[in-house]
Residue frames as qw, qx, qy, qz and C-alpha x, y, z in Angstrom:
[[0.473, 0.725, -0.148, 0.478, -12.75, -25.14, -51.54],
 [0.657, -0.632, -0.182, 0.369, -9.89, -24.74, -49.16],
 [0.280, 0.822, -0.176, 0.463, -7.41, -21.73, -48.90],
 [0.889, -0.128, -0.151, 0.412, -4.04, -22.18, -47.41],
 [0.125, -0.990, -0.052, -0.044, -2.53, -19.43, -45.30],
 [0.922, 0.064, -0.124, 0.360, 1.16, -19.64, -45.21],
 [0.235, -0.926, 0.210, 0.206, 3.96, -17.65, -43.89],
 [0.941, 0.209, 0.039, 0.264, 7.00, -18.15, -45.83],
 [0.513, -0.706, 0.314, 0.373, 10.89, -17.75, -45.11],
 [0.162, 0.814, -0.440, -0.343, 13.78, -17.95, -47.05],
 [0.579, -0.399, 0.692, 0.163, 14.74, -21.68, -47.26],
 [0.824, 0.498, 0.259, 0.077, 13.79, -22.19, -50.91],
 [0.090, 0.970, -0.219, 0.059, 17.17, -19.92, -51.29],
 [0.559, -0.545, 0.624, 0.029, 19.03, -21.36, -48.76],
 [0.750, -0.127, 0.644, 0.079, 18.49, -24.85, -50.48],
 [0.612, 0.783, 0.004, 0.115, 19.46, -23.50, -54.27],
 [0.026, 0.887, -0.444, 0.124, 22.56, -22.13, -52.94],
 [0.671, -0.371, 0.572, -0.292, 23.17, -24.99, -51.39],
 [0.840, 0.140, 0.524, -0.011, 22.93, -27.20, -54.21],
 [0.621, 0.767, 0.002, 0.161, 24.28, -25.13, -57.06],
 [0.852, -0.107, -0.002, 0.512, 27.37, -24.20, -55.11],
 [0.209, -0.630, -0.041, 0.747, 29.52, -21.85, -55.82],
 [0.105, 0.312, 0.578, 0.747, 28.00, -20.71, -59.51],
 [0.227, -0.655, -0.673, 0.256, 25.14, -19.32, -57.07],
 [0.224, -0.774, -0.143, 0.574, 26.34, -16.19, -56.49],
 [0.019, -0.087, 0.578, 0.811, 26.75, -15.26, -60.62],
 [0.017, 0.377, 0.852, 0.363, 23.34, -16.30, -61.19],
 [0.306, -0.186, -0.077, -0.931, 20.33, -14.22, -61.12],
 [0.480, 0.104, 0.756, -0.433, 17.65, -15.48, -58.61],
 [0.773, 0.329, 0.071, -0.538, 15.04, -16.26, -61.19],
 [0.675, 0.462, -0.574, -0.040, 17.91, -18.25, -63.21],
 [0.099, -0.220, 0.846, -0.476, 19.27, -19.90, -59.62],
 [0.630, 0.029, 0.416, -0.655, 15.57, -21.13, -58.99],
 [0.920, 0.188, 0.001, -0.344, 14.91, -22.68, -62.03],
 [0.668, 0.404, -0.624, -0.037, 18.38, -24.91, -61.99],
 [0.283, -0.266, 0.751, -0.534, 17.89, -25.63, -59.08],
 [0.800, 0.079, 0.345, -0.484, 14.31, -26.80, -59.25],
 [0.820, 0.439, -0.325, -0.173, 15.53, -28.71, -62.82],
 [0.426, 0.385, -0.804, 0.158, 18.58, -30.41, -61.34],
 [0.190, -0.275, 0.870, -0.363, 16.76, -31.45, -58.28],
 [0.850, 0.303, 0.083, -0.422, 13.72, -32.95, -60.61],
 [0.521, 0.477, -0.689, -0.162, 16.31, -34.84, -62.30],
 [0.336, 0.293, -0.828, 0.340, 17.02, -37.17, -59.16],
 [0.554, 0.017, 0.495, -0.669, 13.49, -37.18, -57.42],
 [0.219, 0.141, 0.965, -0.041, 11.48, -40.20, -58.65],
 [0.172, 0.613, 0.572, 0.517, 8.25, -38.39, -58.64],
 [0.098, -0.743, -0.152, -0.644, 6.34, -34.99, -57.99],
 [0.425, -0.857, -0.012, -0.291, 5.89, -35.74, -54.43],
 [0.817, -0.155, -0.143, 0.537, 9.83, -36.00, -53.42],
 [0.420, 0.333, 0.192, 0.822, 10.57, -33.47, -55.34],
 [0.347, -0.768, -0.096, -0.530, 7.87, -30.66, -53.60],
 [0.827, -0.443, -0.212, 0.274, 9.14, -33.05, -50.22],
 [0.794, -0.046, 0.015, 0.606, 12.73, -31.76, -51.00],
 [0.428, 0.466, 0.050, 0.773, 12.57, -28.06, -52.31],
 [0.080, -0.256, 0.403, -0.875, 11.82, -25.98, -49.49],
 [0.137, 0.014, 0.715, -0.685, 9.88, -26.22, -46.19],
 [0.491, 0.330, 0.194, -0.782, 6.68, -24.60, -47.55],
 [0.597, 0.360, -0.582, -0.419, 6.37, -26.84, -50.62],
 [0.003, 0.254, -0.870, 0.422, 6.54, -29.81, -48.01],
 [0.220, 0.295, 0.734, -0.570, 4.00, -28.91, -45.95],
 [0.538, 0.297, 0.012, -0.789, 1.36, -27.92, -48.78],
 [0.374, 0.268, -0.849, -0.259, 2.13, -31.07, -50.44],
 [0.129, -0.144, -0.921, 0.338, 0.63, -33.36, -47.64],
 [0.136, 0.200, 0.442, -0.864, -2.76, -30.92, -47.67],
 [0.403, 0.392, 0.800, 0.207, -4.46, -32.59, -50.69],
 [0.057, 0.463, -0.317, -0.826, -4.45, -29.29, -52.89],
 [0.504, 0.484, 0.707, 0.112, -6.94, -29.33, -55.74],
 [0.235, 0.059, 0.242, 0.939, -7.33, -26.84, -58.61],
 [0.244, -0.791, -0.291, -0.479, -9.55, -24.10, -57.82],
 [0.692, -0.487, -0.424, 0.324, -7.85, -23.91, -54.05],
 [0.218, 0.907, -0.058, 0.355, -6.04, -20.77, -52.79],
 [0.590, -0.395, -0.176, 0.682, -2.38, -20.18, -51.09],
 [0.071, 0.949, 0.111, 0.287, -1.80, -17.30, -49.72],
 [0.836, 0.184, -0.255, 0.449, 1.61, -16.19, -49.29],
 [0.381, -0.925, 0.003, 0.008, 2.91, -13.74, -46.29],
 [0.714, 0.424, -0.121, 0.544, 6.09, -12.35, -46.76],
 [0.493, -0.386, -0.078, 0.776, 8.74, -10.28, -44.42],
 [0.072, 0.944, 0.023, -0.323, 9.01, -6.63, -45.17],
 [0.164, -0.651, 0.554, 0.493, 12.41, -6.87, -46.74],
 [0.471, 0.669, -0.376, -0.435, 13.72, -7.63, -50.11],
 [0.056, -0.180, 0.979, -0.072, 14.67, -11.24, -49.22],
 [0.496, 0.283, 0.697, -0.434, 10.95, -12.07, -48.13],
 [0.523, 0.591, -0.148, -0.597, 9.74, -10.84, -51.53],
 [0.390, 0.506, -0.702, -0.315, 12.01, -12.23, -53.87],
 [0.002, 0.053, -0.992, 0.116, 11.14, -15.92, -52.12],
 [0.443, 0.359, 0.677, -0.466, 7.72, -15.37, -52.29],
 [0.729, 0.577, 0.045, -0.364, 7.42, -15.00, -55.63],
 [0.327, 0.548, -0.752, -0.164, 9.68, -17.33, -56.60],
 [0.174, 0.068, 0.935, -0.302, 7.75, -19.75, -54.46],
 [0.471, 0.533, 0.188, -0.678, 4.47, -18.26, -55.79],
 [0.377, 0.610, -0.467, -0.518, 5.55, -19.33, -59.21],
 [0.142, 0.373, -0.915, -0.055, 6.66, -22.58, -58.34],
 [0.346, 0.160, 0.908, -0.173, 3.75, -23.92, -56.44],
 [0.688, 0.437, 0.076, -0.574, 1.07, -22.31, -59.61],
 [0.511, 0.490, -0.640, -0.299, 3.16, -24.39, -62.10],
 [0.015, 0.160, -0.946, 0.282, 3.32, -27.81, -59.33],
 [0.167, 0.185, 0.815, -0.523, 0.05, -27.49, -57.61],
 [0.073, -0.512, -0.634, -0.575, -2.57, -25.51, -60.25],
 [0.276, -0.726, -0.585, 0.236, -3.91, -23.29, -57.66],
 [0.098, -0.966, -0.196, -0.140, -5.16, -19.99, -56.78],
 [0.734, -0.282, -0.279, 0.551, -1.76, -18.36, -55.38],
 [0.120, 0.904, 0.075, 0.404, -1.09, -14.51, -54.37],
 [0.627, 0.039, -0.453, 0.633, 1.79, -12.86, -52.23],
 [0.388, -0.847, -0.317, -0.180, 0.77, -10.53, -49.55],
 [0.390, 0.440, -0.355, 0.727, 3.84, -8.48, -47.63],
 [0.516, -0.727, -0.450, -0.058, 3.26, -7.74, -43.92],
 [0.183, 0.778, -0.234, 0.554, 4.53, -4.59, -42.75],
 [0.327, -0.787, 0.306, -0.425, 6.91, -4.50, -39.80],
 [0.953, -0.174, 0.246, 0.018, 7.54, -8.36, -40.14],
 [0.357, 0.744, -0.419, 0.378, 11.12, -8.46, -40.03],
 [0.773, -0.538, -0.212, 0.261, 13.43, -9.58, -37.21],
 [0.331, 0.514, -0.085, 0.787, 16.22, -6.46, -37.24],
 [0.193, -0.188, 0.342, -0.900, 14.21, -4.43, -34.61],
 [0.108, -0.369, -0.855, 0.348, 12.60, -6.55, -31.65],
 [0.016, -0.272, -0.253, 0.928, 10.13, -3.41, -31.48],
 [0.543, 0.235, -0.437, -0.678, 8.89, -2.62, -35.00],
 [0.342, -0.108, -0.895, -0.266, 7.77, -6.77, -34.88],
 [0.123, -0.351, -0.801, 0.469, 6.11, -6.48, -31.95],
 [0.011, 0.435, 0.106, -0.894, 4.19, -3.09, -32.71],
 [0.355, 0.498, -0.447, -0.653, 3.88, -2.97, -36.28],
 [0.225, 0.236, -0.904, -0.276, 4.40, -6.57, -37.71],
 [0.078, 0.085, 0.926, -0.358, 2.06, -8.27, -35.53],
 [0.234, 0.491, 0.306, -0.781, -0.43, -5.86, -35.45],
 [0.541, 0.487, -0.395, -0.560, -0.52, -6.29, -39.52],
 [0.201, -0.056, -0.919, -0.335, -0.10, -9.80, -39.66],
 [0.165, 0.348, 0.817, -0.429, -3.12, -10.33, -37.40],
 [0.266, 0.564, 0.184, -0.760, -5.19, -7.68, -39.97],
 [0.508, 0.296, -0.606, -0.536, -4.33, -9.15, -43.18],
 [0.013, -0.044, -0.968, 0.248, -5.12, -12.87, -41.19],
 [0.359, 0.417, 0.740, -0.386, -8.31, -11.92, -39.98],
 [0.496, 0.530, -0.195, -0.660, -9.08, -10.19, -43.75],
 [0.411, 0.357, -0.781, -0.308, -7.86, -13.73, -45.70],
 [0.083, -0.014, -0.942, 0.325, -9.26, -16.30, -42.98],
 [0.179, 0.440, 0.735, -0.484, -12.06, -15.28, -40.98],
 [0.310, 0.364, 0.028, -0.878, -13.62, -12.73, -43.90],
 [0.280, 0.339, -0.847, -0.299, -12.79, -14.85, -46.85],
 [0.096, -0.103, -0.990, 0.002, -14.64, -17.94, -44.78],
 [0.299, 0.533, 0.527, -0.590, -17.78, -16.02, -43.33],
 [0.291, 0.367, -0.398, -0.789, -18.52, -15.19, -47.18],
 [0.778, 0.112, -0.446, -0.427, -19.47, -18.94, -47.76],
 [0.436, -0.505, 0.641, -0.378, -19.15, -20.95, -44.58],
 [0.888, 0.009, 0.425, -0.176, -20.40, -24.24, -45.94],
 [0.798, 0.586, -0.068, 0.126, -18.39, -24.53, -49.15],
 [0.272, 0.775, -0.353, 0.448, -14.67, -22.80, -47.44],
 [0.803, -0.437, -0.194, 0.356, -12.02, -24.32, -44.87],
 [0.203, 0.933, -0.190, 0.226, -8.89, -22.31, -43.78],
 [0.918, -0.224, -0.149, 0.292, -5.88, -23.79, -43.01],
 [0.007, 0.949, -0.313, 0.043, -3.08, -21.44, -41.58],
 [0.785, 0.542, -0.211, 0.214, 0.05, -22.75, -42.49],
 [0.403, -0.878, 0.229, 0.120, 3.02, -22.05, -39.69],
 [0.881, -0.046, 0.144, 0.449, 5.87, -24.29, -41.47],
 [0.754, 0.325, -0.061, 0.567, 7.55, -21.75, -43.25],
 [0.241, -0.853, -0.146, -0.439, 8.91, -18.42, -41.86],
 [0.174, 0.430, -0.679, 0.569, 10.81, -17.31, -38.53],
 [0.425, -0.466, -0.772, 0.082, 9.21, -19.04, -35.50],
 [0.021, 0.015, 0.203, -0.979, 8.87, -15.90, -33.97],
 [0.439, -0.055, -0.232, -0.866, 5.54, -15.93, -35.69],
 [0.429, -0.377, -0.815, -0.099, 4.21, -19.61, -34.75],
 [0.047, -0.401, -0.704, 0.584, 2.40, -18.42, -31.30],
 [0.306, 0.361, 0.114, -0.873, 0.64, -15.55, -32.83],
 [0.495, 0.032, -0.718, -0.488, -0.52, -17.75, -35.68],
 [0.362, -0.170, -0.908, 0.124, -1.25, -20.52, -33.44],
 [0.082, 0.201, 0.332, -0.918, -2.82, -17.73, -30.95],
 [0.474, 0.249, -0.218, -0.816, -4.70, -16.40, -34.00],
 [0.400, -0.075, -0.906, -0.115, -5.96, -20.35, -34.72],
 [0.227, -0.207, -0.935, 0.175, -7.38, -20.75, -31.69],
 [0.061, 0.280, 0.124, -0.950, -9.30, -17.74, -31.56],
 [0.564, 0.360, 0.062, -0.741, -11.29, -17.88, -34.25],
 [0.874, 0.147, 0.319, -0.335, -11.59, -21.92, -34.71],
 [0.618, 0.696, -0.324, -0.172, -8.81, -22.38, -37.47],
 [0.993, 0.007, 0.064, 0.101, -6.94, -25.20, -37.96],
 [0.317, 0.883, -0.340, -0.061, -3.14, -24.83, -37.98],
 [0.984, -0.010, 0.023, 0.175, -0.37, -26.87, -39.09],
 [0.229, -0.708, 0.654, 0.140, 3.42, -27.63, -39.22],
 [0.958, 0.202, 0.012, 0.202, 5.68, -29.70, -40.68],
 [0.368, -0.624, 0.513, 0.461, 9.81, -29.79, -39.86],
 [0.503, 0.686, -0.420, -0.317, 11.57, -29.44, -43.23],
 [0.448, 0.415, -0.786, -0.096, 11.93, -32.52, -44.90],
 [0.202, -0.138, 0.919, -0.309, 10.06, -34.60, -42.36],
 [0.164, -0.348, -0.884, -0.266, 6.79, -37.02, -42.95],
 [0.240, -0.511, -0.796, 0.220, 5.25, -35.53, -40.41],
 [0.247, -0.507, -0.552, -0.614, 2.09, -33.19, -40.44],
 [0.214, -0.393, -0.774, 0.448, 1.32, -31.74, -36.92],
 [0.312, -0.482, -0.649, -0.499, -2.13, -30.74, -36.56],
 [0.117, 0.114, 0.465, -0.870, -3.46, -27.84, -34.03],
 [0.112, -0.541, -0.782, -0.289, -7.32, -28.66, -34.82],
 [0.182, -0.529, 0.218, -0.800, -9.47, -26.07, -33.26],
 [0.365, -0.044, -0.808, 0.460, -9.71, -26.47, -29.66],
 [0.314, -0.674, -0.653, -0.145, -12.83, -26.16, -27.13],
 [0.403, -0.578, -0.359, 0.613, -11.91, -23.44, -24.98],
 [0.166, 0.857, 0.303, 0.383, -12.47, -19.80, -25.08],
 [0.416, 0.324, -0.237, 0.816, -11.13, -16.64, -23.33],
 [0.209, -0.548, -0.666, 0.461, -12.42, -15.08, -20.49],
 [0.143, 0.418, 0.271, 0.855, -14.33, -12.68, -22.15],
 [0.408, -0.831, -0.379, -0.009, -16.65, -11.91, -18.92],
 [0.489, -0.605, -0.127, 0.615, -13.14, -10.52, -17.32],
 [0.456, 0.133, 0.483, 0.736, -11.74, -9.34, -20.32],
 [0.082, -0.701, -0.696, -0.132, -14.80, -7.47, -20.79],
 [0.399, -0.819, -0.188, 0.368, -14.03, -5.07, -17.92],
 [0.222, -0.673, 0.195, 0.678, -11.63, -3.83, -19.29],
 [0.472, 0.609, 0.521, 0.367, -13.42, -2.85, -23.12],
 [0.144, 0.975, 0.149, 0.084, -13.94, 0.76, -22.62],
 [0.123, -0.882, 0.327, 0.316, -10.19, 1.66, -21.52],
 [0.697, 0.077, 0.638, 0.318, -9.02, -0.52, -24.52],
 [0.354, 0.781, 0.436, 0.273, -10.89, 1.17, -26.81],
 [0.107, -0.992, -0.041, 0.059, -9.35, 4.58, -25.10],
 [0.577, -0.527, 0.479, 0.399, -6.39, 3.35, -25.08],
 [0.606, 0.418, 0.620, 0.271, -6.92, 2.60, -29.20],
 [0.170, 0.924, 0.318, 0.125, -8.02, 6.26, -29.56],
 [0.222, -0.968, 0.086, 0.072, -5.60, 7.95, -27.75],
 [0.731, 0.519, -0.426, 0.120, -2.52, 5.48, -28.95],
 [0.522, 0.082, -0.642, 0.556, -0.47, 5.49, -25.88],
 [0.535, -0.710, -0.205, -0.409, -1.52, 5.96, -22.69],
 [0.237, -0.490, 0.709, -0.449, 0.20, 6.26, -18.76],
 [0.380, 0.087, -0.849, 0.355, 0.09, 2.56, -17.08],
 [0.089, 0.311, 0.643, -0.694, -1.79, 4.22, -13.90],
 [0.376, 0.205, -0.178, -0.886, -4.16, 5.68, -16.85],
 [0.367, 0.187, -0.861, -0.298, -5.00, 2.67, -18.57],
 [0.233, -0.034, -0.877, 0.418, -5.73, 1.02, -14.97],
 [0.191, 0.105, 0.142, -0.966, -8.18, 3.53, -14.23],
 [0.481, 0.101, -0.206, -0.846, -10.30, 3.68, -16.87],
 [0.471, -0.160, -0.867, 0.001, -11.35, -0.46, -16.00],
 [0.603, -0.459, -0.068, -0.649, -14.30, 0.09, -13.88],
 [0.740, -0.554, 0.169, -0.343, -13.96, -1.44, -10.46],
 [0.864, 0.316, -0.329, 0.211, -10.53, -2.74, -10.89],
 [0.742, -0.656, 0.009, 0.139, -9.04, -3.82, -7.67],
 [0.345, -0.675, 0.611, 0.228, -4.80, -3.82, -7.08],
 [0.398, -0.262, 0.867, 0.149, -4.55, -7.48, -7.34],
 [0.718, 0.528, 0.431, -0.143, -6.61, -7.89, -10.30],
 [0.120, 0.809, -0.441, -0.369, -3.99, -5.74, -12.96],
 [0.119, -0.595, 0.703, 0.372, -2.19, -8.81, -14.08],
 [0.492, 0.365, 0.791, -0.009, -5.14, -10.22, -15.66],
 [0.549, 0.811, 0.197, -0.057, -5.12, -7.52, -17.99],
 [0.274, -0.798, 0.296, 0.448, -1.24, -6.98, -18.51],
 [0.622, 0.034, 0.683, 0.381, -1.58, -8.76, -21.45],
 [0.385, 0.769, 0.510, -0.024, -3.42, -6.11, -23.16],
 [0.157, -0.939, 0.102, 0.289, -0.10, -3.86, -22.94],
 [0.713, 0.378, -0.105, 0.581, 2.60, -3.35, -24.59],
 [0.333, -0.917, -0.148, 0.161, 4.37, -1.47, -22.15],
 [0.597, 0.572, -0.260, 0.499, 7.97, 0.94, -22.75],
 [0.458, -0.067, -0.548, 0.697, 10.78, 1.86, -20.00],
 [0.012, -0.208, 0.315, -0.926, 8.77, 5.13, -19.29],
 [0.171, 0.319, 0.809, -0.463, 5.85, 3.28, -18.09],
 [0.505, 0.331, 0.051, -0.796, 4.02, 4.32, -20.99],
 [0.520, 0.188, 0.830, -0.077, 1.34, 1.56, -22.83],
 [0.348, 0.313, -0.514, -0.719, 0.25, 0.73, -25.91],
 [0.771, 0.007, 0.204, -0.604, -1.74, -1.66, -26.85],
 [0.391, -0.244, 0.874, 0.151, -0.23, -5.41, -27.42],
 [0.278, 0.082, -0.827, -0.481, -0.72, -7.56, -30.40],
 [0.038, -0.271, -0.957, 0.099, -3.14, -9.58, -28.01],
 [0.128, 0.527, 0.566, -0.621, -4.85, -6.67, -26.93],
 [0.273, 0.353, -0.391, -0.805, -5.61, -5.45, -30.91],
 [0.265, 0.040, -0.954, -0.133, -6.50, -8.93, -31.39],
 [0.060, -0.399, -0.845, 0.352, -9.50, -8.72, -29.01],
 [0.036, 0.307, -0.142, -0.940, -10.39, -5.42, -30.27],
 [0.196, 0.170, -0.753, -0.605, -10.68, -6.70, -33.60],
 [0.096, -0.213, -0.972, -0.020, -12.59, -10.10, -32.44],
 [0.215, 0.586, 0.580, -0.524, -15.15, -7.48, -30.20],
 [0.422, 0.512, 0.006, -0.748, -15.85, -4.99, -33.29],
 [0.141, 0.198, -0.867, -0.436, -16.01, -7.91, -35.88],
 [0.408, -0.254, -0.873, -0.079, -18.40, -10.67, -34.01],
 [0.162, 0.048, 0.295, -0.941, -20.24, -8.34, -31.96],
 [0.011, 0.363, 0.807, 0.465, -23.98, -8.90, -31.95],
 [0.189, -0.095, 0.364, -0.907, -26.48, -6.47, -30.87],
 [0.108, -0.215, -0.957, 0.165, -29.02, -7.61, -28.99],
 [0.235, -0.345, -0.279, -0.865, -32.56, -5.25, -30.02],
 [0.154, -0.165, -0.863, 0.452, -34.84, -5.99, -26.83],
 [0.133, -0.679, -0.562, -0.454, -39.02, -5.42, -26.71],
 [0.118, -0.624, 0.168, -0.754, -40.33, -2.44, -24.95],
 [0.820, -0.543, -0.091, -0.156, -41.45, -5.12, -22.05],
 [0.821, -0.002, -0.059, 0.568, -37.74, -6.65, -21.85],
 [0.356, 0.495, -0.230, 0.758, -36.39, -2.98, -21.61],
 [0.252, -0.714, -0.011, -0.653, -38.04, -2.26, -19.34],
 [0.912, -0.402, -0.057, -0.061, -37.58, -5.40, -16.99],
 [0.797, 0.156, -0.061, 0.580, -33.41, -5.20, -18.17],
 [0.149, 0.373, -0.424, 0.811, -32.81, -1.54, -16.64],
 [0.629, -0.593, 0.046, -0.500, -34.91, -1.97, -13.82],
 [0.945, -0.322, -0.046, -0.042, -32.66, -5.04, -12.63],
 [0.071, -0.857, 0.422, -0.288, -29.79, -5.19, -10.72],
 [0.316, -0.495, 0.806, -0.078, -27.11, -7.32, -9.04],
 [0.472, -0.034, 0.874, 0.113, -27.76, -11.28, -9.30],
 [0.559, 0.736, 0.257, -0.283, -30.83, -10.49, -11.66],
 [0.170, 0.924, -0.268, -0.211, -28.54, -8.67, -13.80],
 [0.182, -0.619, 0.732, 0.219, -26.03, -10.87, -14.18],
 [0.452, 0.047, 0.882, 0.125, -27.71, -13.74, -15.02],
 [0.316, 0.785, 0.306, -0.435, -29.28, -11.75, -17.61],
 [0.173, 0.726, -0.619, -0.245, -25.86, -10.83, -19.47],
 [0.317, -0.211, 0.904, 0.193, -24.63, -14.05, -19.05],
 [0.545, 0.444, 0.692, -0.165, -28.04, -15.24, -20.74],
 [0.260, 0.875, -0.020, -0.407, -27.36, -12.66, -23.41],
 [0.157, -0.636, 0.733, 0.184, -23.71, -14.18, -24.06],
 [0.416, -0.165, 0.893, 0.043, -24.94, -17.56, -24.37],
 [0.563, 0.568, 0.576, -0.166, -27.56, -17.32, -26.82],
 [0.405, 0.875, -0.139, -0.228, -25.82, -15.38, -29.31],
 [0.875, -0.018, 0.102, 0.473, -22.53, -18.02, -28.88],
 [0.429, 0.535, -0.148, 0.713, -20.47, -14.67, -28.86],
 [0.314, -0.376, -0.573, 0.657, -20.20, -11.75, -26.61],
 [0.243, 0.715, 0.609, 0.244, -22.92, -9.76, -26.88],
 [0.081, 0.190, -0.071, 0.976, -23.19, -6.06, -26.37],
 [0.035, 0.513, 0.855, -0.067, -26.11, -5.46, -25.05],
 [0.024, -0.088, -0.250, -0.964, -28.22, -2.07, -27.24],
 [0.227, 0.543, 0.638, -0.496, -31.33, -1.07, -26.00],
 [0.006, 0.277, 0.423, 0.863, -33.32, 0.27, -29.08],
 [0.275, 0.308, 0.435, -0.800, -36.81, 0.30, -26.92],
 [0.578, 0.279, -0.141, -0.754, -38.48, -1.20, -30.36],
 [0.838, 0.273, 0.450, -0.145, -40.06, -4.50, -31.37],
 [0.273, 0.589, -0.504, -0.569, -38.21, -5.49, -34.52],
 [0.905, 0.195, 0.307, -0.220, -39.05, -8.54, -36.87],
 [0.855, 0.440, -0.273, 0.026, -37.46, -10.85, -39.40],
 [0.061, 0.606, -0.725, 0.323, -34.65, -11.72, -36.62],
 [0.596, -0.089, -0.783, 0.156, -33.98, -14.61, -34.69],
 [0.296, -0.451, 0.398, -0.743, -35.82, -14.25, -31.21],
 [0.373, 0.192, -0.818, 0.393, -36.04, -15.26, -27.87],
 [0.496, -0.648, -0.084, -0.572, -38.80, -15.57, -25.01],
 [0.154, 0.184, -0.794, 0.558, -37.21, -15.62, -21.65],
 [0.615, -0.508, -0.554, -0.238, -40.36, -17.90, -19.39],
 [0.734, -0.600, -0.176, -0.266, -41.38, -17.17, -16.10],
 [0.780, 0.069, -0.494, 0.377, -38.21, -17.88, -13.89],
 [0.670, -0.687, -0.282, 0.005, -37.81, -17.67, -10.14],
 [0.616, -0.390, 0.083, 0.679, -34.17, -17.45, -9.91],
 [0.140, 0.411, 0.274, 0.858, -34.23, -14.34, -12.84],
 [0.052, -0.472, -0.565, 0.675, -37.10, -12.99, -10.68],
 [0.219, 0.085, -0.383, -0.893, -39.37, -12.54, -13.54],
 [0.418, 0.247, 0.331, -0.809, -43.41, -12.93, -13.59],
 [0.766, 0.547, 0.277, -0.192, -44.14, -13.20, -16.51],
 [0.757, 0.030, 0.408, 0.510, -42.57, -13.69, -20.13],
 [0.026, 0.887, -0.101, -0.451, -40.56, -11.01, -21.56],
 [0.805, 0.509, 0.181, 0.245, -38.86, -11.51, -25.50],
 [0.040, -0.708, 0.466, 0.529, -35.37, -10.19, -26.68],
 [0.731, 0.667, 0.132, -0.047, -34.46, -10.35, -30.42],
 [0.597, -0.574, 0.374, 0.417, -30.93, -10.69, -31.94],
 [0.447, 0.757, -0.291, -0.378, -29.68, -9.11, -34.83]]
């Protein structure tokens, strides 16, 4: 079962108006839609021209081998334009395609006020994304694909989709209106520097709590954060003329990823005891060893207790760790 994320725009409109002329503007959208869709079925050959031809989004789902039981999910603008095309697309592709389809409204997504998208819009598409994508697939990982849709929509929004894709493994596609072609972002090997990134968790989080924060504040609260280091985290801002910060779309976006995919990492009373007693190179190569064995970033939680039915680990003997003997952590 696959479920098709989609952002969608306005062009099923565009191309009704467009074809009905100037009776357009008498008609009620719902009555515009369907003479459209009937006069341009009249002159298509078969189904797939005819999905080819009526609007962007109907294009690109065509070409994704749709079956019945699948799900689109439609993302709509804040305004009364976005709506009224999403369910008027909604309508068209249950009655074309047979599939699962719902419309979904993302607050602040809009292009009026450069601000409210950035702030607001983002911030919600990236919340209802990682609720329809990443929940939606972790429910049944072997049976569920997600495909995130960028074709229709303002382009404003492809990076943060495409962003949000590569993040958390998800295929995303395109298609120009009315072309053959299908381009294909697969997910891609590379990850984020979450060791640097890292550093700066706790004034993130403060920066979450407290909503806005001073620039020099912000900077601060990043344990051992030189000068020239700052513009490795300036992505995490969202910053306004009075030098005050907010968090950025990216920097919610990591947030999210750390309290989501977090694992904690339960460690025997020998292993606690050998993991605060150690320090500098020890220590690091410890975390890092933590990081890699969970294939996230871990947290590392001392409980101080043996715990069973988990997946555990015995770290051997090892010269360069500067350990003795063997010592066992356990991952939730």
């Amino acid at each position: 079962m696959q479920r098709i994320v989609c952002t969608t725009g306005t062009s099923i409109f565009t191309n009704a108006r467009q074809r009905i002329g100037q009776d357009a503007g008498t008609l009620s959208r719902s009555t515009l839609i369907r003479r459209y869709s009937e006069s341009l079925k009249s002159e298509c050959q078969n189904q797939k021209d005819f999905l080819a031809r009526f609007c962007a989004e109907t294009n690109s789902l065509s070409r994704l081998g749709l079956e019945p039981g699948d799900d689109v999910v439609l993302l709509h603008t804040e305004t009364d334009d976005g709506r009224e095309c999403a369910e008027a697309l909604r309508d068209v592709i249950k009655e074309e395609f047979r599939v699962n389809t719902k419309i979904l409204p993302v607050e602040g997504l809009q292009v009026a006020d450069a601000d409210r998208f950035r702030k607001i819009g983002i911030h919600h598409l990236f919340r209802i994304l990682r609720e329809e994508c990443v929940d939606w697939w972790q429910e049944d990982q072997e049976h569920r694909k997600v495909i995130l849709n960028a074709t229709g929509g303002f382009k404003a929004v492809v990076p943060y989709l495409t962003l949000f894709g590569v993040l958390h493994r998800i295929d995303v596609v395109y298609i120009f209106e009315r072309s053959d072609a299908l381009i294909r972002l697969p997910p891609l090997p590379i990850h984020f520097d979450y060791e640097r990134l890292g550093q700066a968790r706790s004034a993130l989080q403060l920066l979450k709590r407290e909503g806005v924060l001073k620039k020099e504040q912000f900077f601060q609260a990043i344990p051992g954060l030189s000068y020239h280091e700052r513009p490795w985290f300036e992505s995490l801002l969202e910053e306004d003329h009075a030098g005050d910060v907010t968090p950025s779309a990216f920097g919610m976006l990591i947030l999210d990823t750390w309290e989501k995919d977090t694992k904690q990492i339960r460690l025997s009373p020998e292993a606690n005891e050998f993991y605060q007693k150690s320090s500098g190179e020890t220590r690091k190569r410890l975390d890092h060893f933590f990081r890699i064995r969970s294939g996230e970033t871990a947290a590392v939680t001392v409980f101080g207790v043996r715990i069973w039915m988990c997946t555990s680990y015995r770290i051997r003997p090892s010269e360069s760790l500067g350990l003795s003997e063997e010592i066992m952590c356990t991952y939730v």
